[in-house]
Rosetta silent file (secondary structure, phi, psi, omega in degrees, C-alpha in Angstrom):
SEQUENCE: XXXXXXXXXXXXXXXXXXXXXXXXXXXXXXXXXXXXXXXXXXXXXXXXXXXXXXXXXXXXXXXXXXXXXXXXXXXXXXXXXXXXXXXXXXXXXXXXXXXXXXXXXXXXXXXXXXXXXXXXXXXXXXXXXXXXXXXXXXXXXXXXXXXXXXXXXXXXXXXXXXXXXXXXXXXXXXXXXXXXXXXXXXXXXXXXXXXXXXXXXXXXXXXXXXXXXXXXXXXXXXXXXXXXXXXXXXXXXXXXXXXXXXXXXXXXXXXXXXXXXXXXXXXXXXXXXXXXXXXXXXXXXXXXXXXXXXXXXXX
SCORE:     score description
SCORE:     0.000 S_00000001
   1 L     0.000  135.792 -165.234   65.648   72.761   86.656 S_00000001
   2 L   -94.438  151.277 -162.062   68.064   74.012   89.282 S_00000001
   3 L   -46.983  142.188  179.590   67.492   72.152   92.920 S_00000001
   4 L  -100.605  160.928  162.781   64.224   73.408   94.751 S_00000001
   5 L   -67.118  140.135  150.470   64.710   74.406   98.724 S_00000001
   6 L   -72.654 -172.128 -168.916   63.561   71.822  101.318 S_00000001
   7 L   -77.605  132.297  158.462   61.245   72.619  104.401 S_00000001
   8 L   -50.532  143.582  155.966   63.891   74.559  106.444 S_00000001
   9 L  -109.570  161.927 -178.911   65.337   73.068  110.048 S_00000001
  10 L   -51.256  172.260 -177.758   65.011   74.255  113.184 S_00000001
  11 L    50.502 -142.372 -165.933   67.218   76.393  115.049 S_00000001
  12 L  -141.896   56.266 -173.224   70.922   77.405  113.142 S_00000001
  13 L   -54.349  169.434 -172.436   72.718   74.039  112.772 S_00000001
  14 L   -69.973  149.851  173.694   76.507   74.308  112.165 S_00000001
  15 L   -90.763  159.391  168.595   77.343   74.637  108.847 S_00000001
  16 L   -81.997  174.258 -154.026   79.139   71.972  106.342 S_00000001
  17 L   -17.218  -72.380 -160.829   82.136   71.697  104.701 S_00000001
  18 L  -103.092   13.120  176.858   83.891   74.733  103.980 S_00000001
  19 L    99.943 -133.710  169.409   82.033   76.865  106.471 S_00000001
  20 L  -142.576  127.650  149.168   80.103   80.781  105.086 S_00000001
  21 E   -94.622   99.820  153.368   81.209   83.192  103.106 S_00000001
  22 E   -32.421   55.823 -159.516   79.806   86.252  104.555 S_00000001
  23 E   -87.276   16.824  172.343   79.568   88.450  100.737 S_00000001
  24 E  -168.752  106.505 -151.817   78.216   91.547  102.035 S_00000001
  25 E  -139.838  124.232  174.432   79.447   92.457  105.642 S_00000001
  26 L  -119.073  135.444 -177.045   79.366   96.466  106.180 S_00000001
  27 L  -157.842  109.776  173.806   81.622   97.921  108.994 S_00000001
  28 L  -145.203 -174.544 -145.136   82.281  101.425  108.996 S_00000001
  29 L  -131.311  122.887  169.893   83.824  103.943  111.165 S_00000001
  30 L   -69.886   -3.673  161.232   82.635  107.956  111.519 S_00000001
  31 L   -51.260  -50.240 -166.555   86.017  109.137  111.801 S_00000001
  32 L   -81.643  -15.904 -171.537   86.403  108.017  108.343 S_00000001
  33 L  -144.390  118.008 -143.927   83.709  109.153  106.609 S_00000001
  34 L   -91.327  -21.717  174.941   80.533  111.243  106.345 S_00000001
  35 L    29.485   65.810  171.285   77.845  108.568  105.477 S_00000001
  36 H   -46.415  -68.965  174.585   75.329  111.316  105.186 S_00000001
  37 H   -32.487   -0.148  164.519   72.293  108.213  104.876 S_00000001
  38 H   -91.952  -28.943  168.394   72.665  107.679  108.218 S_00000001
  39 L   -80.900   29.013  146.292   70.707  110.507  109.645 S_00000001
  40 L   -97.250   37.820 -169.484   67.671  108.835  108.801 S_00000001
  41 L  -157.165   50.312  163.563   68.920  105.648  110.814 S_00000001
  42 L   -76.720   16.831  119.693   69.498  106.907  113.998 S_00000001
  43 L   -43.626    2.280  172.888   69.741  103.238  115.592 S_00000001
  44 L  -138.685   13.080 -175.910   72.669  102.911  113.303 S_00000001
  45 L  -100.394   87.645  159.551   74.624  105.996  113.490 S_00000001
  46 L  -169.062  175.094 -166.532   77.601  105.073  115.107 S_00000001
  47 L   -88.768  152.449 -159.206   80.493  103.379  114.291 S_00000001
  48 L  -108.693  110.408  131.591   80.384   99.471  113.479 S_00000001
  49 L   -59.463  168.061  120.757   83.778   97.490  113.959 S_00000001
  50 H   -13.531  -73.249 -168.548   85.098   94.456  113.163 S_00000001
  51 H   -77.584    6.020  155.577   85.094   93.292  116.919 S_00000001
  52 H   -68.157  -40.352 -157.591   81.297   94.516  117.109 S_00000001
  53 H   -92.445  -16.864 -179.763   80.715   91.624  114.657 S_00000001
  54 L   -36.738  -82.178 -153.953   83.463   89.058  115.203 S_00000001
  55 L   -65.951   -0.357  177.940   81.764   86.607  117.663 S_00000001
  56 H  -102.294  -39.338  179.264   77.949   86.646  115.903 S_00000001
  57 H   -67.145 -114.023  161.027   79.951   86.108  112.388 S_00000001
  58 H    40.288  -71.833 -179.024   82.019   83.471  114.418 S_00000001
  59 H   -67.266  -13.572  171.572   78.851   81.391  115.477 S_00000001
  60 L   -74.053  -24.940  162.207   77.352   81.645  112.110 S_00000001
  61 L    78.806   43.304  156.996   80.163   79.587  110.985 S_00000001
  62 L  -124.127  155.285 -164.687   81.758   82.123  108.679 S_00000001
  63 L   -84.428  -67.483 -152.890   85.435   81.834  107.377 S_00000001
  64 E   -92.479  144.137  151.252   85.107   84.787  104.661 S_00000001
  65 E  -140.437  159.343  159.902   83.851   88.156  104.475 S_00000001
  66 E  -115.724  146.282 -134.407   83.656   90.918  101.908 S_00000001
  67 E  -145.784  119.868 -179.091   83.480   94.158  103.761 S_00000001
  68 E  -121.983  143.684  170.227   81.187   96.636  101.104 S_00000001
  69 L   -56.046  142.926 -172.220   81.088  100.302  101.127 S_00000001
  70 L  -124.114   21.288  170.506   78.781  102.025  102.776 S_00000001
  71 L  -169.141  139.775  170.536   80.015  106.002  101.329 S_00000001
  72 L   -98.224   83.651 -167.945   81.087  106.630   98.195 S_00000001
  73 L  -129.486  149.944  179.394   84.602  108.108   99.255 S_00000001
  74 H   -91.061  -15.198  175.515   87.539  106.614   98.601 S_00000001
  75 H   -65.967  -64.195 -167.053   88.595  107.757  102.631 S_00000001
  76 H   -57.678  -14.518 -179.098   85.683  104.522  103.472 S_00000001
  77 H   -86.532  -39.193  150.387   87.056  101.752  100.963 S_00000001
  78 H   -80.293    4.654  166.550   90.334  102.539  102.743 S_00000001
  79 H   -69.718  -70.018  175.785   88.939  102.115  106.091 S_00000001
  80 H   -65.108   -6.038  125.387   88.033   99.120  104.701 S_00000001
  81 H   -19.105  -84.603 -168.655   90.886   98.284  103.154 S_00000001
  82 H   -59.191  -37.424 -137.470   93.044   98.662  106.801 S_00000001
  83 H  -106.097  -34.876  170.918   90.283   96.704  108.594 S_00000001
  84 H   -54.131  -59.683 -169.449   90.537   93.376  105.989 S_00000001
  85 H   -42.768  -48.338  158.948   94.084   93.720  106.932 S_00000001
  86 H   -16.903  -78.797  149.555   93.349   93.662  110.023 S_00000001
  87 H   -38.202  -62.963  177.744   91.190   90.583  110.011 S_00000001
  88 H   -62.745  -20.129 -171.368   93.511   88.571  108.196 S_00000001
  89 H   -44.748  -71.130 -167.808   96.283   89.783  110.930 S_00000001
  90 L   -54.796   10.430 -175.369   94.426   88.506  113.377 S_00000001
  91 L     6.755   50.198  173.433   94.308   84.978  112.518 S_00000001
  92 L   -83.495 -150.809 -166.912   90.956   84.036  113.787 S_00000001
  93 L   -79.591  -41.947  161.249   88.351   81.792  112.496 S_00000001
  94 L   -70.101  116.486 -150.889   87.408   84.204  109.522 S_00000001
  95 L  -102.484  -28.666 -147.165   90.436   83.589  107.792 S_00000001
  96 L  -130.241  114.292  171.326   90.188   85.715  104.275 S_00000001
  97 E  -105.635  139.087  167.944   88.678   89.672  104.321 S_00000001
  98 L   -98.841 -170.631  170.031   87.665   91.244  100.772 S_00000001
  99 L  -154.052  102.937 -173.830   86.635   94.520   99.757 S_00000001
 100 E  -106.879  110.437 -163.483   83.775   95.748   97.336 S_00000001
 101 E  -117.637  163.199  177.888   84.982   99.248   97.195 S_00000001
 102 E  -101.815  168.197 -176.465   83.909  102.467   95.503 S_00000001
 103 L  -136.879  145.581 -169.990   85.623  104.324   92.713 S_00000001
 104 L   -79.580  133.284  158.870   84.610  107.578   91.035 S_00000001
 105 L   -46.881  -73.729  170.294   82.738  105.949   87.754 S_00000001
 106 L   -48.867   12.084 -171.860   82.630  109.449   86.235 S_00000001
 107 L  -144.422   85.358 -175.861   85.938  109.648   86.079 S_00000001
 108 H   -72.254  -23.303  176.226   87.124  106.969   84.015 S_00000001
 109 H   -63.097  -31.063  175.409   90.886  108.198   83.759 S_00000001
 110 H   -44.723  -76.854 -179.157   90.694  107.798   87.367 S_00000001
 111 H   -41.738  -56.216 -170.880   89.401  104.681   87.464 S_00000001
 112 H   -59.061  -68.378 -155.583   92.055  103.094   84.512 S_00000001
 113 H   -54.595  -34.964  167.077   94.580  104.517   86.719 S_00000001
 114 H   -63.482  -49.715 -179.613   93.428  103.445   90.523 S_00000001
 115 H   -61.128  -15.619  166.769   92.895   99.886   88.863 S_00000001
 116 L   -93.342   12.595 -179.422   96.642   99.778   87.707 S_00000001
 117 L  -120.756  105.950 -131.489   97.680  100.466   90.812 S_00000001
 118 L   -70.208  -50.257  178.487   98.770   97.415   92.847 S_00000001
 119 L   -36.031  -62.125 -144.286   98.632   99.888   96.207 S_00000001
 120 L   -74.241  -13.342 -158.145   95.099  101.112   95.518 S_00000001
 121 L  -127.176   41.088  166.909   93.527   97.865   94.901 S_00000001
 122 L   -75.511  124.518  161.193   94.429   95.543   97.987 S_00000001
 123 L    85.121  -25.802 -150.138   91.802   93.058   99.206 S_00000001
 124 L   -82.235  104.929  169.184   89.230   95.088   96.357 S_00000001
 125 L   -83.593  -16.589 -153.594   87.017   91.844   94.794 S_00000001
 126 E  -165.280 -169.775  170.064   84.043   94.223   93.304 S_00000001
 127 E  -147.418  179.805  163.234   83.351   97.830   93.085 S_00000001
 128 E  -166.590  178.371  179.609   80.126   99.617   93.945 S_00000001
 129 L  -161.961  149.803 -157.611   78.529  103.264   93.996 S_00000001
 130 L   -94.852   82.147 -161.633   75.469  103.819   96.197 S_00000001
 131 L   -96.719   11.689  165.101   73.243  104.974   92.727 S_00000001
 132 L   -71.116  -31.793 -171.537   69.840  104.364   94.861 S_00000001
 133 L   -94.171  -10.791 -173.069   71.021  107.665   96.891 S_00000001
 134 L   -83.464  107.004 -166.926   72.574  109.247   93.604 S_00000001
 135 L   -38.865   -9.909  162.904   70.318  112.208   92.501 S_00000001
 136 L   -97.798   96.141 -177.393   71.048  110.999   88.300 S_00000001
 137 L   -64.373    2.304 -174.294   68.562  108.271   88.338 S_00000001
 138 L  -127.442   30.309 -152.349   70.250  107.293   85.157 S_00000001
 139 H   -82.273  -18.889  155.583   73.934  107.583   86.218 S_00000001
 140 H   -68.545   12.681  166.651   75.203  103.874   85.429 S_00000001
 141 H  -128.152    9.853  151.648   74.257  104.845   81.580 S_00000001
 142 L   -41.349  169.706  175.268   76.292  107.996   81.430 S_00000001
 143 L   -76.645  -65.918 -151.592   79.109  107.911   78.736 S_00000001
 144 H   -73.081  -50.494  153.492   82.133  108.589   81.020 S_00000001
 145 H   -36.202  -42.295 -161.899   80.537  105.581   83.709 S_00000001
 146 H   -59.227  -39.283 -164.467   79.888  103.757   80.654 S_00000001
 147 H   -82.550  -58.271  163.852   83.756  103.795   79.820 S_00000001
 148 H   -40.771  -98.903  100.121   84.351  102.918   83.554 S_00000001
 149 H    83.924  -66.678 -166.803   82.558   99.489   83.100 S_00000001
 150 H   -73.401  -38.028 -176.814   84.459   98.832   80.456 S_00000001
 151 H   -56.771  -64.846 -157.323   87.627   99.487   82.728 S_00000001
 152 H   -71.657  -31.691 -163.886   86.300   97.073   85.444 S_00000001
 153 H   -81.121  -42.316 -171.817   84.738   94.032   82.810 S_00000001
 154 H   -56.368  -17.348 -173.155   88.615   94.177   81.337 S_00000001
 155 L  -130.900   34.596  154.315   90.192   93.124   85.034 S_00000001
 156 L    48.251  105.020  145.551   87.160   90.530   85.923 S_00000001
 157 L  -151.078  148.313  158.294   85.719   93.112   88.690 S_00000001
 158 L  -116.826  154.189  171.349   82.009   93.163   88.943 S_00000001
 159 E   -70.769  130.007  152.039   79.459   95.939   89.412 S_00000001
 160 E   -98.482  131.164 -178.110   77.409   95.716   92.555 S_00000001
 161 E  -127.224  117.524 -172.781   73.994   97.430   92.385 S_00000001
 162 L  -110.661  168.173  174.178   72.481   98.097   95.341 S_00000001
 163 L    36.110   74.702  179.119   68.669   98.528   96.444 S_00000001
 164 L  -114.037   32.591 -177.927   67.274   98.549   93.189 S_00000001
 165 L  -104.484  142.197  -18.287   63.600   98.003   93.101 S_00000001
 166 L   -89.083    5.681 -159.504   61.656   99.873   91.228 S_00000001
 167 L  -102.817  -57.416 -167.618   64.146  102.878   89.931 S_00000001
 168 L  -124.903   78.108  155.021   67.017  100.569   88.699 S_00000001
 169 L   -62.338  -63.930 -166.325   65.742   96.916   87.874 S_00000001
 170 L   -76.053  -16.849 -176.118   64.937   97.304   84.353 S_00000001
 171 H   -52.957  -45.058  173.438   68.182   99.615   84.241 S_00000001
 172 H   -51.594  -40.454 -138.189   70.307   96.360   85.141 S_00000001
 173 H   -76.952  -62.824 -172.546   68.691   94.612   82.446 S_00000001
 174 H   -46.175  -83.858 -151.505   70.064   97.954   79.856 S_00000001
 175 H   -82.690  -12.058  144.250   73.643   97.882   81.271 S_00000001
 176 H   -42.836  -74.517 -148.224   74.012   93.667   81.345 S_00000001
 177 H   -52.335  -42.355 -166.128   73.126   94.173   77.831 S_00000001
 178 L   -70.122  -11.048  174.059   75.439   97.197   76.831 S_00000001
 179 L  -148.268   72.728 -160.805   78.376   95.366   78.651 S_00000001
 180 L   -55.202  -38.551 -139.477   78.219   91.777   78.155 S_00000001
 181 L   -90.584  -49.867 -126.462   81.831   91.501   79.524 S_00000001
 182 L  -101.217  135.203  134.162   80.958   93.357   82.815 S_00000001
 183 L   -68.802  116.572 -178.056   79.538   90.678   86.218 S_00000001
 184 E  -119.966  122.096 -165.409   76.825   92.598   87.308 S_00000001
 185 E   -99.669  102.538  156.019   76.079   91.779   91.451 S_00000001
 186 E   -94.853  137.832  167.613   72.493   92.419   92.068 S_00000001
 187 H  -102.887 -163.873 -167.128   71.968   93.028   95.647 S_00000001
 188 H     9.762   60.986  175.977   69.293   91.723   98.219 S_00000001
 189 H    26.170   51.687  161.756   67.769   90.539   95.267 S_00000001
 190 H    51.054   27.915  161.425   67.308   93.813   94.600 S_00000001
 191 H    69.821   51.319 -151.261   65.061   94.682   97.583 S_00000001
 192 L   -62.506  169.536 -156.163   61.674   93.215   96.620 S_00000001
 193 L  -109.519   69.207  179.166   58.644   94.746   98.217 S_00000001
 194 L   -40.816  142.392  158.934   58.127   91.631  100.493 S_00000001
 195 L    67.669    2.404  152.980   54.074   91.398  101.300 S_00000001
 196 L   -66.966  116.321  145.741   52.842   93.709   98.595 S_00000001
 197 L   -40.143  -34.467  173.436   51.295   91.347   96.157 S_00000001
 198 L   -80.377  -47.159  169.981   51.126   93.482   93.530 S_00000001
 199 L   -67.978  -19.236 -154.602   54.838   94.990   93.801 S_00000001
 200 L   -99.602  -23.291  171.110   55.646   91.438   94.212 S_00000001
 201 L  -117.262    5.148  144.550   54.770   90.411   91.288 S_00000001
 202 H   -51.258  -95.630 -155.964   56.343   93.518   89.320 S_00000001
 203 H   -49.791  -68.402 -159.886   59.799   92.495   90.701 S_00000001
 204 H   -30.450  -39.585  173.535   59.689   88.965   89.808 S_00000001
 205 H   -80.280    4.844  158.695   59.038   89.737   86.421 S_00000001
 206 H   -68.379  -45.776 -147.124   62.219   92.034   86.596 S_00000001
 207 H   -80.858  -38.767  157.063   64.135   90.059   88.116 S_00000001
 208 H   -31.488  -46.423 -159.364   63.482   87.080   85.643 S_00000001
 209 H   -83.935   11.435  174.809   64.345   89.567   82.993 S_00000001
 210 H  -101.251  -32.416  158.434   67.711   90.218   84.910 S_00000001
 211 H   -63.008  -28.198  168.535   68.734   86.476   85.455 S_00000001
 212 L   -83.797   28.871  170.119   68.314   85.972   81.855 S_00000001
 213 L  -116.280  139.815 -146.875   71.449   87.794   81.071 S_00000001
 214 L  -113.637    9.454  154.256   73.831   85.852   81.945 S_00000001
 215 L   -42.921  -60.868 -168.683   76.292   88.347   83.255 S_00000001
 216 L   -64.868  118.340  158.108   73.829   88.846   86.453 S_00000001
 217 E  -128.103  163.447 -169.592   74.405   87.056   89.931 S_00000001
 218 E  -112.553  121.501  160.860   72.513   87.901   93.088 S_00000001
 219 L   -98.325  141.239  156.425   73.422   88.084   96.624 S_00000001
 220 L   -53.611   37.330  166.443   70.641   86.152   99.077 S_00000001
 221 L  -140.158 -151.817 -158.289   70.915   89.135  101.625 S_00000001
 222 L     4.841   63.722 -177.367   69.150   92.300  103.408 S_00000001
 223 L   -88.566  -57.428 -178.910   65.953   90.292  103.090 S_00000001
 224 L   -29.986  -44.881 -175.388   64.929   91.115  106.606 S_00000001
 225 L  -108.699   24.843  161.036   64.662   95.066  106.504 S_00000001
 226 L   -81.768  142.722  131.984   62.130   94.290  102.588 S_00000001
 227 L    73.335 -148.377  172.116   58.342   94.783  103.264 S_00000001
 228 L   -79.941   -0.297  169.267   57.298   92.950  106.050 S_00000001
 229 L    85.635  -20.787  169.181   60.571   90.972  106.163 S_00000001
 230 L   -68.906   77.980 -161.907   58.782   87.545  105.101 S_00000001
 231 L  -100.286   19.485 -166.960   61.356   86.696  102.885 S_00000001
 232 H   -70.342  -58.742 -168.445   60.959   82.662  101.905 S_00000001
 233 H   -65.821  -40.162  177.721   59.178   83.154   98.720 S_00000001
 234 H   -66.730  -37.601  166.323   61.505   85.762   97.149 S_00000001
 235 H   -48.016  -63.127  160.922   64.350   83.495   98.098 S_00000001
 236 H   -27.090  -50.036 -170.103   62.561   80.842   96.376 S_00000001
 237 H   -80.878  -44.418 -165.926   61.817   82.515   93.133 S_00000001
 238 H   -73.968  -57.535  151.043   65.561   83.790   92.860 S_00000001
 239 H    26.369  -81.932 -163.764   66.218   80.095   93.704 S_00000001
 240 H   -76.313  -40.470 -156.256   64.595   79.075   90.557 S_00000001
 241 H  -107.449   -1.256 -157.039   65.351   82.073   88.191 S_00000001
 242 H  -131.539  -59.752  -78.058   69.365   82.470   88.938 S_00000001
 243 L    -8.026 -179.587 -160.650   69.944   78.664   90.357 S_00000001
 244 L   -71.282    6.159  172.867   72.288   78.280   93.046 S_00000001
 245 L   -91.763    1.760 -167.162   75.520   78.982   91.083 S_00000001
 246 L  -137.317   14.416 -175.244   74.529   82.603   90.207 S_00000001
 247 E  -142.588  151.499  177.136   73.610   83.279   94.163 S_00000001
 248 L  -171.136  135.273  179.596   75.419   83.835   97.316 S_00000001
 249 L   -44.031  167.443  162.201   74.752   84.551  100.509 S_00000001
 250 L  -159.614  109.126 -170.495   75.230   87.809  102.412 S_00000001
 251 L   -61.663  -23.891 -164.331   74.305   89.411  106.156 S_00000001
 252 L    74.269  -22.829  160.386   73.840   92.492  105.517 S_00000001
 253 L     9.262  114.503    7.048   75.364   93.186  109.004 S_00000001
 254 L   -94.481    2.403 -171.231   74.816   95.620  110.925 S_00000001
 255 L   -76.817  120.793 -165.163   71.331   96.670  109.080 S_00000001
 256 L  -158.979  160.912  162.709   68.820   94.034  110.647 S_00000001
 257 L   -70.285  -65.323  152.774   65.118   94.497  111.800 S_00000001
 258 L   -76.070  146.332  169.229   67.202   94.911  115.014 S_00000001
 259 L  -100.881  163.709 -150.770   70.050   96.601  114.525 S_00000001
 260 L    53.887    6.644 -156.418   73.434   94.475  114.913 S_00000001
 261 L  -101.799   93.914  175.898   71.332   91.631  116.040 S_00000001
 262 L   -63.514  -14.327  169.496   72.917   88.498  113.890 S_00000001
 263 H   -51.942  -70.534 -164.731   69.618   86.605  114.705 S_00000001
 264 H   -76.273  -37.469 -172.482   67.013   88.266  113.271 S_00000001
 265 H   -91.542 -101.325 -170.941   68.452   89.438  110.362 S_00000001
 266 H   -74.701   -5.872  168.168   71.703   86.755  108.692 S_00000001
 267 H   -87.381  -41.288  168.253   70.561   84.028  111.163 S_00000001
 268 H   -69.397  -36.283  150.953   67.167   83.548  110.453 S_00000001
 269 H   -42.143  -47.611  163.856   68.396   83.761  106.739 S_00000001
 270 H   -65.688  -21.238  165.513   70.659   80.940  107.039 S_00000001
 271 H   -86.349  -17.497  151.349   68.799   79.160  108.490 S_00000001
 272 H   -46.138  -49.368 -174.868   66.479   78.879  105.436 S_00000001
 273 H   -71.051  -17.615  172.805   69.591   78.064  103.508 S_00000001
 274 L   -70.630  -14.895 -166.159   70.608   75.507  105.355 S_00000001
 275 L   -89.974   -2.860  168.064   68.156   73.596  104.847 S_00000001
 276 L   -70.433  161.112 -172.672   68.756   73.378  101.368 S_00000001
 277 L   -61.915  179.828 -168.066   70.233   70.467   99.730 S_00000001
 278 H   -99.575   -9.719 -176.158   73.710   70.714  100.219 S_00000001
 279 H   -81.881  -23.586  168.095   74.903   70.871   96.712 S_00000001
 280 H   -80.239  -54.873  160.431   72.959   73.976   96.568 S_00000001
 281 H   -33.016  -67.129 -167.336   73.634   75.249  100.171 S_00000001
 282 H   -54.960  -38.735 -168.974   77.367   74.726   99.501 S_00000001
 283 H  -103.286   13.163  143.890   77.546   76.863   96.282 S_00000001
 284 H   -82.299  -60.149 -165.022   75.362   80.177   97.849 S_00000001
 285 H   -92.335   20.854  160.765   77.045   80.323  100.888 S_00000001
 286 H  -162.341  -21.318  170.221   80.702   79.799   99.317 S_00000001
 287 H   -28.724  -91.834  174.406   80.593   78.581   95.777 S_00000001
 288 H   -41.620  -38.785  176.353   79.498   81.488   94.217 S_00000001
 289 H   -64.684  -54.363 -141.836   81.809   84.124   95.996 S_00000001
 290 H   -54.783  -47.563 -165.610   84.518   82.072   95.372 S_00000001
 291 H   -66.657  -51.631 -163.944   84.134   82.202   91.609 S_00000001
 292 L  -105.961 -130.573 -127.119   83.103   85.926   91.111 S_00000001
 293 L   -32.544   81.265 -170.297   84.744   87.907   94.218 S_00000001
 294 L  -113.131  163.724  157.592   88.351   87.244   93.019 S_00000001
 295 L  -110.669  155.882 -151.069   90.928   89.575   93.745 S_00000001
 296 L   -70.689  154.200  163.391   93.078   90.976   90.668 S_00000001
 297 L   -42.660   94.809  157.791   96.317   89.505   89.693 S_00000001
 298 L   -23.717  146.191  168.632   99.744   91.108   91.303 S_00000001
 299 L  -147.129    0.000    0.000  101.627   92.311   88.950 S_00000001
């Protein structure tokens, strides 16, 4: 049985040994991009830097971040692109910036060809496509994605899938199987419907049937903005169904129950995890990234 959480401690003690990796960090700029989904978020439509977030990452006692797309353009994965550089430039306390970037899927020729290219794929650890806002509810089981996939499990990249409860749970489940090969990143544990009881106990049993493929890891983040935001027990349950080797933290940054508020949102998360034993604590908030957010070989 993988390690159960202890009782949480107060406050946000400093973290141990190698610090936080920070696996889902969003910072994007409206210059760069059109991010249509924001004008239902007007609290968040404006542009999010790096030095918005430095010193609340900074006290949180992260090292790492991955920086994820937030438009599926290839003008926002190189904003984020320039802004890891950036980061690392800057030799602060966050020493190492990633990228979970998008690519067109449908366009697998594309795809072979951006992934052989040393240029296009600086800093990229993952890939993603936003396919909660993409009007083909079935668009990671197209042929020509399907091919794409295939592209990404041959160069160790994993699939992120974000905000998938209820339209693409069981979908995860389909495309683990059909690509065995392929790391499939569910995210915010796949956005369970915190304080329904009834939806609550839908998603578990997905999300069991998505941890048993053994493909499937989890990020621990945008727990805050589920439901009602009471987010212990789903943390628990993934806990249990993934153990702590198949999970890793994330803030979700700047998307919070406030927004940009590192408190309410990746602080109050962490501080459940800290409180975990440390062999567990250690491999969510750096373990896990470590393993599966690699970046590709030079060549």
């Amino acid at each position: 049985m993988p390690p159960r959480p202890s009782e949480p401690r107060e406050g946000a003690p400093e973290p141990a040994g190698q610090g936080v990796t920070d696996a889902h960090l969003h910072l994007w700029d409206l210059g760069a991009s059109p991010y249509a989904w924001l004008d239902a978020h007007p609290a968040l439509h404006r542009s999010f830097g790096w030095e918005d977030a430095r010193r609340g990452h900074e006290a949180l006692g992260v090292r790492r971040v991955v920086l994820v797309q937030a438009d599926d353009t290839l003008a926002d994965t190189q904003h984020l692109q320039r802004t890891a550089t950036r980061i690392e430039a800057a030799g602060g306390q966050v020493s190492r910036a990633d990228v979970v970037a998008w690519l067109s899927l449908a366009d697998p020729e594309r795809v072979g060809a951006l992934l052989a290219d040393p240029a296009a794929m600086v800093h990229v650890v993952g890939v993603r496509h936003l396919v909660h806002d993409d009007p083909d509810p079935g668009f990671l089981e197209r042929p020509d994605v399907a091919r794409s996939l295939d592209l990404l499990a041959g160069v160790a990249l994993p699939l992120d899938v974000p905000d998938a409860y209820p339209r693409h749970l069981e979908q995860v489940v389909r495309v683990a199987q059909a690509h065995p090969d392929l790391t499939l990143v569910l995210d915010h544990l796949g956005k369970p419907p915190l304080g329904d009881a009834p939806g609550m106990a839908r998603w578990e049993e997905q999300l069991r049937r998505i941890a048993a493929q053994p493909s499937t890891v989890a990020k621990v983040s945008g727990l805050a903005t589920s439901g009602d935001g009471r987010f212990e027990e789903a943390v628990a349950i993934a806990l249990e169904v993934f153990g702590p080797e198949r999970l890793m933290f994330g803030s979700d940054w700047p998307i919070a129950p406030a927004p940009a508020d590192h408190a309410c949102g990746a602080g109050r998360l962490l501080g459940v995890l800290r409180g975990w034993e440390p062999a567990a604590r250690e491999m969510v908030l750096n373990g896990t990234a470590d393993r599966v957010d690699r970046r590709l070989p030079v060549r």
